[in-house]
C-alpha positions as CSV (number, residue, x, y, z in Angstrom):
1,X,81.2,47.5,52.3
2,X,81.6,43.9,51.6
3,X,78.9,41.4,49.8
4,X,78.6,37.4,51.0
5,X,78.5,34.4,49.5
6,X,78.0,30.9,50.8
7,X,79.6,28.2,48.9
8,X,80.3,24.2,50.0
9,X,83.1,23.9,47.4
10,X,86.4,23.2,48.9
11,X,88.6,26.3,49.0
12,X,91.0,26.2,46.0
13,X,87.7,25.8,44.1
14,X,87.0,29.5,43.9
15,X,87.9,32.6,41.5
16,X,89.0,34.7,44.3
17,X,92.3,37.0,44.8
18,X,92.9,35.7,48.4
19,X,92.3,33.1,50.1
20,X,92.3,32.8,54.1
21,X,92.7,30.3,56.9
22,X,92.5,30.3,60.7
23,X,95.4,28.2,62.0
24,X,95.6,27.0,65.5
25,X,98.5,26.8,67.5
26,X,101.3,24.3,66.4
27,X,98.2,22.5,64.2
28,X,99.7,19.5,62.0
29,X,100.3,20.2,58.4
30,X,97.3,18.6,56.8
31,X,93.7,19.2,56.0
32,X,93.2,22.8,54.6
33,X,96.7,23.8,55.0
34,X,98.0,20.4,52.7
35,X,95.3,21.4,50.4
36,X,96.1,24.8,49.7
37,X,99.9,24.1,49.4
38,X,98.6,21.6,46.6
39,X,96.6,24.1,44.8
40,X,98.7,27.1,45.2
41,X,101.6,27.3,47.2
42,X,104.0,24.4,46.5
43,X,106.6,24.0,49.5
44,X,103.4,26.5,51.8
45,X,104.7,24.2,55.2
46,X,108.4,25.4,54.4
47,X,107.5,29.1,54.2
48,X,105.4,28.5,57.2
49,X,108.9,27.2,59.2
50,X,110.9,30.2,57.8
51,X,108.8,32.5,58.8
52,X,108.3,30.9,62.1
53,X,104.6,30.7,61.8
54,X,103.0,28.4,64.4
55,X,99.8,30.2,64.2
56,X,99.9,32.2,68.0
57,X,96.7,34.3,68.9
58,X,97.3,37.5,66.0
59,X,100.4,36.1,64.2
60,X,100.0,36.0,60.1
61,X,101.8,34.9,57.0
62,X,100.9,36.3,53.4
63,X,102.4,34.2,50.6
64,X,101.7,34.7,47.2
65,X,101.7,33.0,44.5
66,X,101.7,33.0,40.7
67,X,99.4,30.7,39.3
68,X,97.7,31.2,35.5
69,X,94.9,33.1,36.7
70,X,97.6,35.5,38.2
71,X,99.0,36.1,41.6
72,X,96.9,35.1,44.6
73,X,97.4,35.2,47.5
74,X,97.8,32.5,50.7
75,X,96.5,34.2,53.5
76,X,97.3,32.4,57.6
77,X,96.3,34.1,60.9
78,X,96.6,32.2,64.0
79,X,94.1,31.2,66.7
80,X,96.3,30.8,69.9
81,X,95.4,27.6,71.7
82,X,92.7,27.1,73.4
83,X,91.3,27.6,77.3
84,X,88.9,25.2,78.7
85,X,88.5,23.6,76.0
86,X,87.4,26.4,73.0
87,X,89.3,29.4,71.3
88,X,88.2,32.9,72.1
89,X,85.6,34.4,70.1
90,X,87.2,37.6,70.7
91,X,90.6,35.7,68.8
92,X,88.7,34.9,66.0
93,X,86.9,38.4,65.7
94,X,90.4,39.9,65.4
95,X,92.1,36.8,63.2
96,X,89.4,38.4,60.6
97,X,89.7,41.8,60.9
98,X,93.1,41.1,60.2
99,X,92.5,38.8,57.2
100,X,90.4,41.6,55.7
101,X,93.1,44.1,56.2
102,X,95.7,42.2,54.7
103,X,92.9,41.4,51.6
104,X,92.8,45.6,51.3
105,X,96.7,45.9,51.3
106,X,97.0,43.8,48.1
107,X,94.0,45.8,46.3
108,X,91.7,42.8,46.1
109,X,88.0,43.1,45.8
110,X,87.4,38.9,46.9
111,X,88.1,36.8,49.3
112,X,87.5,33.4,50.0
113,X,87.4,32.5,53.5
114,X,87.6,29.3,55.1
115,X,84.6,28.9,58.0
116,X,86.5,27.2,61.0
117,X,84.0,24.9,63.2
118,X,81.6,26.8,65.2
119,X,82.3,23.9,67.8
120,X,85.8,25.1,68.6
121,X,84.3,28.2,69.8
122,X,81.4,26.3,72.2
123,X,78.9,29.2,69.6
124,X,76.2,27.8,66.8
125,X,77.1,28.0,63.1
126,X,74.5,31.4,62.7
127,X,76.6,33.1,65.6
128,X,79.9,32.2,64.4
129,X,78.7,33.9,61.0
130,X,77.2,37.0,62.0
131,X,80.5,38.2,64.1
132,X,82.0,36.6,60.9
133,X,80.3,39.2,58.7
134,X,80.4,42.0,60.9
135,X,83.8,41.8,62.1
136,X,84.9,41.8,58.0
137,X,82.8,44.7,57.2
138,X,83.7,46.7,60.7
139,X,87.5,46.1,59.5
140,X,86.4,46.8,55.4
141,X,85.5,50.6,56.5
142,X,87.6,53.1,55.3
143,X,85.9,56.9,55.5
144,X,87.3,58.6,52.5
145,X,84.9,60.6,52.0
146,X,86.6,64.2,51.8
147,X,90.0,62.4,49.8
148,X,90.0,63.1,46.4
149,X,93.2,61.6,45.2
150,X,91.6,58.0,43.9
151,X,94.9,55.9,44.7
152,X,93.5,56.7,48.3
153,X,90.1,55.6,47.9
154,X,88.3,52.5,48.8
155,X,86.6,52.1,45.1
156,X,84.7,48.9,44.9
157,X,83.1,46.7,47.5
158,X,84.6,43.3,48.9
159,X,83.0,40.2,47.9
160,X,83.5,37.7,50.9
161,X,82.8,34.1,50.1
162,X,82.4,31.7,53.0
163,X,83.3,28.3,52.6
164,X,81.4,26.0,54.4
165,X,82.5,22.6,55.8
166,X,80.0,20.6,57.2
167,X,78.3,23.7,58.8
168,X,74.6,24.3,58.7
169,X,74.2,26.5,55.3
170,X,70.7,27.8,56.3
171,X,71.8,29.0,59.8
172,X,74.9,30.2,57.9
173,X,72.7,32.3,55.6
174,X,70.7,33.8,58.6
175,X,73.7,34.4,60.5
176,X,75.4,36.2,57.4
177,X,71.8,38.6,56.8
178,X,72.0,39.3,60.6
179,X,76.0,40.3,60.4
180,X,75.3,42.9,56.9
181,X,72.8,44.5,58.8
182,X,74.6,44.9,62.7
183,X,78.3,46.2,60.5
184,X,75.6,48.5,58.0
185,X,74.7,50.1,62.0
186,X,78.1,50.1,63.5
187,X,79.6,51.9,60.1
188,X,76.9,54.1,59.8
189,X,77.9,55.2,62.9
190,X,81.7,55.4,62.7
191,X,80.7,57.5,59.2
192,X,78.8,60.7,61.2
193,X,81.2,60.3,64.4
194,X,84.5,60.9,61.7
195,X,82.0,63.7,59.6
196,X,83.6,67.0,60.0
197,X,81.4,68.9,62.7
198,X,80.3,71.2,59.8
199,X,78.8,68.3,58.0
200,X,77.6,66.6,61.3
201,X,75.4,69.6,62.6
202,X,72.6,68.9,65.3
203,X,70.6,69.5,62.5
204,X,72.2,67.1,60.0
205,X,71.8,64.4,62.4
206,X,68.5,65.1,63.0
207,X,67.4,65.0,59.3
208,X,69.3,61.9,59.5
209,X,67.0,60.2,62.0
210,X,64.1,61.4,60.0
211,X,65.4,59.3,57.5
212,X,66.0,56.3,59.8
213,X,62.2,56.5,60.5
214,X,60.8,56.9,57.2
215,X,62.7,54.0,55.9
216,X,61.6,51.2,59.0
217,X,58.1,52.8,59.9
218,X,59.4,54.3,63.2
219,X,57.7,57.2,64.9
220,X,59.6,60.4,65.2
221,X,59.0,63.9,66.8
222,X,61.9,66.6,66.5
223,X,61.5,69.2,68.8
224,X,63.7,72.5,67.5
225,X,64.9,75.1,70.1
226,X,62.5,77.1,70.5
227,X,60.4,74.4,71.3
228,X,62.9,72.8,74.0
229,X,63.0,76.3,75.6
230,X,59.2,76.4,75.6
231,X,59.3,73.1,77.4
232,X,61.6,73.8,80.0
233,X,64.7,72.2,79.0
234,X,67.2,74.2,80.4
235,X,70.6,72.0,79.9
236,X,70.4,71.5,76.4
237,X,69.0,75.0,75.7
238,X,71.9,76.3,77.9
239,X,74.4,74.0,76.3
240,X,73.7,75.5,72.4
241,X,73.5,79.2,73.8
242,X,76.7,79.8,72.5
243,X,76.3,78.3,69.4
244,X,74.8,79.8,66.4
245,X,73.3,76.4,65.5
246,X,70.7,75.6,67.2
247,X,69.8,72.5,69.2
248,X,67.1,69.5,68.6
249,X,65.6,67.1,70.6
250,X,64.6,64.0,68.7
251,X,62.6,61.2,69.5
252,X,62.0,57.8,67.9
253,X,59.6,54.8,68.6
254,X,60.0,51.4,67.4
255,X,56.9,49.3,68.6
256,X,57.1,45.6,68.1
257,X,54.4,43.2,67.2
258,X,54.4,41.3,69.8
259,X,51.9,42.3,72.1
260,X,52.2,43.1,76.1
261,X,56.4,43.7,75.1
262,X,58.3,45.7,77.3
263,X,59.9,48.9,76.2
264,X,63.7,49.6,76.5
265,X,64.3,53.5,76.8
266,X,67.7,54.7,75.1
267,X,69.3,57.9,75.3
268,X,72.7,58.7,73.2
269,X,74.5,62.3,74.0
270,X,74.7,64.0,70.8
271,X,77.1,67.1,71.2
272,X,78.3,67.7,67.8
273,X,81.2,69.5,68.3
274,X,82.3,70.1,72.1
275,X,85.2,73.4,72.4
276,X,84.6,73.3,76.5
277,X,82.4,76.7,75.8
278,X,83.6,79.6,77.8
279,X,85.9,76.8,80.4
280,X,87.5,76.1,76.9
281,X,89.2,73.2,76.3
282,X,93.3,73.2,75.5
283,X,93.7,73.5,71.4
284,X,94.8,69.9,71.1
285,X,92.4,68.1,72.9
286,X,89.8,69.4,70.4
287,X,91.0,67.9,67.8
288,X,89.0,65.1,68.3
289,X,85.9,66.4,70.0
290,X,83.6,65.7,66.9
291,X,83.7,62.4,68.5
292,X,81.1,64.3,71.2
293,X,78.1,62.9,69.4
294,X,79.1,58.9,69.7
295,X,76.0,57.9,71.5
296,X,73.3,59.6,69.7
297,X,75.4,58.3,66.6
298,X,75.4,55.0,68.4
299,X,71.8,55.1,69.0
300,X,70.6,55.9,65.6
301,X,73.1,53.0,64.0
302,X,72.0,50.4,66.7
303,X,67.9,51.6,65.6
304,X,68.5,51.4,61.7
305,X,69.7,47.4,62.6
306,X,67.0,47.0,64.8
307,X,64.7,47.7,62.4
308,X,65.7,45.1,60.2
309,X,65.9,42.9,62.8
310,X,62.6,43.5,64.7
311,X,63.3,42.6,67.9
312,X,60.5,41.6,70.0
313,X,60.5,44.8,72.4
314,X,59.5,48.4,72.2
315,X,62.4,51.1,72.2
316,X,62.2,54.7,73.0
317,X,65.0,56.5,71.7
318,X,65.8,59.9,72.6
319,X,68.7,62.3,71.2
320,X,69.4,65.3,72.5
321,X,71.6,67.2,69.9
322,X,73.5,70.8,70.5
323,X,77.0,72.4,69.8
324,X,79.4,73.5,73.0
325,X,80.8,76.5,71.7
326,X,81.6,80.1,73.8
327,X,80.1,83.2,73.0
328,X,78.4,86.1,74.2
329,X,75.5,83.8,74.9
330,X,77.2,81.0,76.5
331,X,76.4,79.9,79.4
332,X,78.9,80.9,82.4
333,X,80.4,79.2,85.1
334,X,78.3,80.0,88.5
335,X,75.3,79.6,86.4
336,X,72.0,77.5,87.6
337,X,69.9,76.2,85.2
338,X,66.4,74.2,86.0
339,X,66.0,71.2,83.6
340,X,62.3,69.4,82.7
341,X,62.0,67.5,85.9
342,X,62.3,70.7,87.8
343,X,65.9,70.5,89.4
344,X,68.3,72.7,89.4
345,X,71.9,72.7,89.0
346,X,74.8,74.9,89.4
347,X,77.0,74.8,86.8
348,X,80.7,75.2,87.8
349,X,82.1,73.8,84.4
350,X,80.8,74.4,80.9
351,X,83.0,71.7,79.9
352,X,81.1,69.1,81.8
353,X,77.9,70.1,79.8
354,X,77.3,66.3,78.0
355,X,75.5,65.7,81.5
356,X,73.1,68.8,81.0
357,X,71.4,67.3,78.1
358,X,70.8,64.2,79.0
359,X,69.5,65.1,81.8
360,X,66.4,66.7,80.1
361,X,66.0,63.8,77.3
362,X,66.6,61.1,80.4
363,X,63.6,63.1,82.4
364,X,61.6,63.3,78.9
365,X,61.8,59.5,78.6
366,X,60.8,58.7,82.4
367,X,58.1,61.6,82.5
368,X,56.2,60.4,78.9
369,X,56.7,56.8,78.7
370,X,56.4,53.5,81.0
371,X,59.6,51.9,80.4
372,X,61.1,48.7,81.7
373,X,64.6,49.7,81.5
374,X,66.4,52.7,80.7
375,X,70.1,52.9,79.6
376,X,72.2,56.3,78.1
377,X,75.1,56.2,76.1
378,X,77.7,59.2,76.6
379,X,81.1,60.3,75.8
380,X,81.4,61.9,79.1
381,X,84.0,61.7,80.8
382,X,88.1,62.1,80.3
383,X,88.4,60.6,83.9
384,X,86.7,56.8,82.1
385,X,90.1,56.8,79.8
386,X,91.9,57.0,82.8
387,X,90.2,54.4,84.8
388,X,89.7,51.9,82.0
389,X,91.6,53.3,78.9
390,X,90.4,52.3,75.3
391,X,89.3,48.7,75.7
392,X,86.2,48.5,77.9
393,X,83.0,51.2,78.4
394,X,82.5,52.1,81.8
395,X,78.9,50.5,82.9
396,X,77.3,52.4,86.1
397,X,74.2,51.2,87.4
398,X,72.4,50.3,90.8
399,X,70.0,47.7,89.2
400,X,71.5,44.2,89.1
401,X,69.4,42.5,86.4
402,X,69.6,45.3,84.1
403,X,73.6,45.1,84.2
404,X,73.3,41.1,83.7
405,X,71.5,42.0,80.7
406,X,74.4,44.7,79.4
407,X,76.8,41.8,80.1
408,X,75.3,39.1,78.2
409,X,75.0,41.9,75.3
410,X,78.7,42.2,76.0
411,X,79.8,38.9,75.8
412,X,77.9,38.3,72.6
413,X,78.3,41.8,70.9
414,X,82.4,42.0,71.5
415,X,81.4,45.7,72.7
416,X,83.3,44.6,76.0
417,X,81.8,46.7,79.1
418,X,83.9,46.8,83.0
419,X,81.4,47.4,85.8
420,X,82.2,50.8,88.8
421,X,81.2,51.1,91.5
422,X,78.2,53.2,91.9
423,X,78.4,53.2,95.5
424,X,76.3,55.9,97.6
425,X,79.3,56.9,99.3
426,X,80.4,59.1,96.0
427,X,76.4,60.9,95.9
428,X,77.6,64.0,98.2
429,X,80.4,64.8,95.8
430,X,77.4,66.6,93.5
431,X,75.9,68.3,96.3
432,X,75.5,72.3,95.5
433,X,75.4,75.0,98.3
434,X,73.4,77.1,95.9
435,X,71.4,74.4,93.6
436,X,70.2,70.8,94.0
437,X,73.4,70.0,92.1
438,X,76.4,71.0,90.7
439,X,77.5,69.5,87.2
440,X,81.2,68.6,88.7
441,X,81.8,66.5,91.7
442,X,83.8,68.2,94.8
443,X,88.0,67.4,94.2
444,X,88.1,65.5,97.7
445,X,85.7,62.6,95.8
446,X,87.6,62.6,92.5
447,X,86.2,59.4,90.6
448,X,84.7,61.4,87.9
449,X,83.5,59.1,85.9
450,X,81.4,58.1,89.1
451,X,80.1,61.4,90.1
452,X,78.9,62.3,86.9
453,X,76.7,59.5,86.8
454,X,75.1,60.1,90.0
455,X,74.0,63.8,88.6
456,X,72.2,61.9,85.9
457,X,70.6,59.2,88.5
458,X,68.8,62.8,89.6
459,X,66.7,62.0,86.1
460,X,65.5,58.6,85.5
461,X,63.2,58.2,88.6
462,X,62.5,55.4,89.7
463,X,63.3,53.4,86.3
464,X,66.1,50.7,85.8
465,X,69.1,52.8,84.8
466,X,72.5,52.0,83.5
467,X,74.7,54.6,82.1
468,X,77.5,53.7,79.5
469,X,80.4,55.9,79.3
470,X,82.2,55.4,76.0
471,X,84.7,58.2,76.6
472,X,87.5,56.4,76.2
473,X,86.2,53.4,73.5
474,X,84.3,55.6,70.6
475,X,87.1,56.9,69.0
476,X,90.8,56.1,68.4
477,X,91.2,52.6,69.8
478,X,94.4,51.3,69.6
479,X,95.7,47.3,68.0
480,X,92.2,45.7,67.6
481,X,92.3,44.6,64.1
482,X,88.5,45.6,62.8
483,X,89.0,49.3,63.9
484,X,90.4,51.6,62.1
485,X,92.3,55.9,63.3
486,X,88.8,57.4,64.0
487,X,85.6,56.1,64.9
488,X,84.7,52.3,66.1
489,X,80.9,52.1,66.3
490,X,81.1,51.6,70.2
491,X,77.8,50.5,71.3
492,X,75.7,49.9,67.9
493,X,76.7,45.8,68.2
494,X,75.8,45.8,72.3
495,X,72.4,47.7,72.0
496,X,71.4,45.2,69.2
497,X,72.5,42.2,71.4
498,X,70.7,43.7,74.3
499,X,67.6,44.3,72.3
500,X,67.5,41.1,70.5
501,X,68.2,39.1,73.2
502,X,65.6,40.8,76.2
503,X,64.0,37.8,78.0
């Protein structure tokens, strides 16, 4: 994890390792860049013509140099130019994931880092340093957990100084607090999604929301399986059948003070390992199928941020949590199972069983709380990696408002969301001969990632839905800077943006 200082000292002025600037494109040689070649890098605009550096959108130069507190280290990434008038905030959120990756590939534990104008981003000075602060400690993770060779370990913390020029240091500060806390969600997170499924059981995670809840006053009930049988909930009791673990249904409330607030229902899919049960997956795409639990991950990340943050709106979080394994027990193909709203579905795949539990925690939230909005979180579908690959989640809804809201959260977050269609035309796909439903759409419809979210629309009533498929973003995201092989937090940043910013 990193720690943050503020400091209004020029740049060369500080005992740090490295030292970082964000060059725009073809920017004259002067002001920061004149004064760090006079403090550390004599000749810095010749290295910078060598190594054809004219600071385009990603491009970096790493000079050291030996001065008598050692070798530091010159550290240049490149803004692009800009369009309509401002740099991309996106630009700068990978310009310092890269400066902080370059910092970890020299073994230094500080950084000073130059605070370009919030103004050339059209964002406030708190903004710019929350995705400042988060972006550093999203690209600081390192899980290392299981390595025991210490040459491979990440043994000490980075301590990030910002240097202010002419910015606002108390909205600098409060940006800074806000960006600890958002990164301490999002890598709390990408810690239990790259756990080993034996150490991320439905019952891990579970004691893990306890803890949540004990630590900001939030309300929790944990139903275990025998209780979610009693109650009726036959997708997630049918999903763990073939598991010797058993599955837990968890619930947290976080109640603002504000009185007469609306309440924002979440649900995050929380399969903790996912084999395809008995229509078993192919040996090599299980390799990565710990990734299964991403939303309830996401969920309970996004929740421990939001209750430092105390937003100014209720939340209802619900997790249903289960292993997809075949047995015995497992549930077949050809199957029905009724879930808590009463439906029924015919299950055709066991593979497509991420649906089957949220469909009883989405009917628990409609059926026992009065909610404003309502919004699930899923690694569901392989079909969303086809349609929209690794950079966007898939964001399916009929309600128009709700989906501005997700795209504002978006825009701000840098959790980037691409709207589909969720047109009626695709609803027969899910229509069963022998069941309300069937848990695959017909072939003739394909759209997957579609189809599937019309089975869940059978279980939020008449409450403002959205649906978030993160299939294809929560794991293994290739050439953003701030990510790392493994997990990437998807969705911890956008559900704090969404819930901070609720009008």
């Amino acid at each position: 994890m990193i720690r943050v200082n503020t400091s209004k000292f020029p740049l060369p002025k500080h005992n740090a390792k490295c030292f970082a600037l964000c060059v725009e494109q073809d920017a004259t040689f002067e002001g920061s860049l004149m004064t760090m070649e006079q403090a550390f890098v004599p000749g810095l605009q010749r290295f910078m013509a060598d190594a054809n550096f004219i600071g385009s959108s990603g491009q970096k130069l790493v000079v050291p140099a030996l001065t008598d507190k050692g070798i530091l280290y010159c550290i240049l990434v490149g803004l692009g130019t800009k369009k309509n008038g401002f740099f991309a905030i996106e630009t700068y959120r990978r310009a310092v994931g890269t400066i902080v990756k370059e910092v970890a590939q020299v073994k230094s534990d500080t950084l000073a880092l130059q605070l370009p104008d919030s103004k050339l981003f059209s964002v406030t000075d708190d903004y710019l340093a929350e995705q400042t602060v988060t972006i550093a400690d999203m690209a600081y993770y390192h899980f290392d957990e299981f390595i025991t060779d210490p040459k491979r370990k990440w043994l000490h913390d980075l301590v990030v100084t910002l240097v202010l020029d002419g910015h606002n240091e108390d909205a600098i500060n409060k940006g800074s607090y806000e960006g600890v806390v958002i990164a301490r969600g999002v890598n709390f997170t990408r810690h239990w999604v790259d756990m080993p499924p034996d150490h991320a059981t439905p019952l891990d995670l579970a004691e893990k929301a306890k803890e949540i809840a004990q630590s900001h006053g939030f309300s929790i009930t944990i139903f275990n399986e025998q209780e979610v049988n009693q109650m009726g909930m036959g997708g997630l009791s049918a999903v763990s059948r073939g598991s010797e673990r058993d599955c837990h249904l968890v619930i947290l409330e976080y109640k603002t003070k504000k009185p007469h607030a609306p309440t924002l229902g979440i649900v995050g899919k929380g399969i903790t390992f996912d084999s395809g049960g008995l229509s078993i997956k192919p040996a090599d795409s299980m390799e990565t199928m710990k990734d299964d639990m991403s939303g309830a991950a996401a969920v309970l990340g996004a929740l421990d941020a939001l209750g430092s943050l105390q937003p100014e709106i209720n939340i209802v979080a619900v997790l249903p949590l289960a292993e997809n394994l075949p047995s015995g027990k497992a549930i077949k193909p050809g199957d029905i199972v009724t879930f808590y709203n009463g439906k029924t579905a015919e299950i055709l795949n066991t593979d497509a069983e991420g649906r089957l539990i949220l469909a009883d925690a989405l009917a628990y939230a409609v059926k026992h709380y009065t909610l404003d909005a309502l919004v699930d979180l899923a690694t569901l579908t392989g079909a969303c990696s086809i349609a929209l690959g690794h950079f966007y989640t898939a964001l399916l809804s009929q309600h128009d408002e709700l989906v501005k809201k997700i795209e504002l959260a978006s825009k701000l977050s840098g959790d980037r969301v691409w709207r589909l269609p969720l047109d009626d035309d695709f609803k027969p796909a899910i229509r069963s001969e022998y069941a309300d439903i069937k848990n695959i759409g017909s072939k003739k419809y394909s759209a997957g990632t579609i189809t599937a979210a019309f089975f869940l629309q059978n279980f939020v009533g008449d409450v403002p839905w959205a649906h978030l498929d993160i299939a294809g973003t929560a794991f293994d995201v290739p050439d953003i800077s701030y990510y790392r092989s493994g997990a990437t937090g998807v969705g911890v940043r956008l559900l704090v943006e969404l819930a901070m910013n609720w009008k």
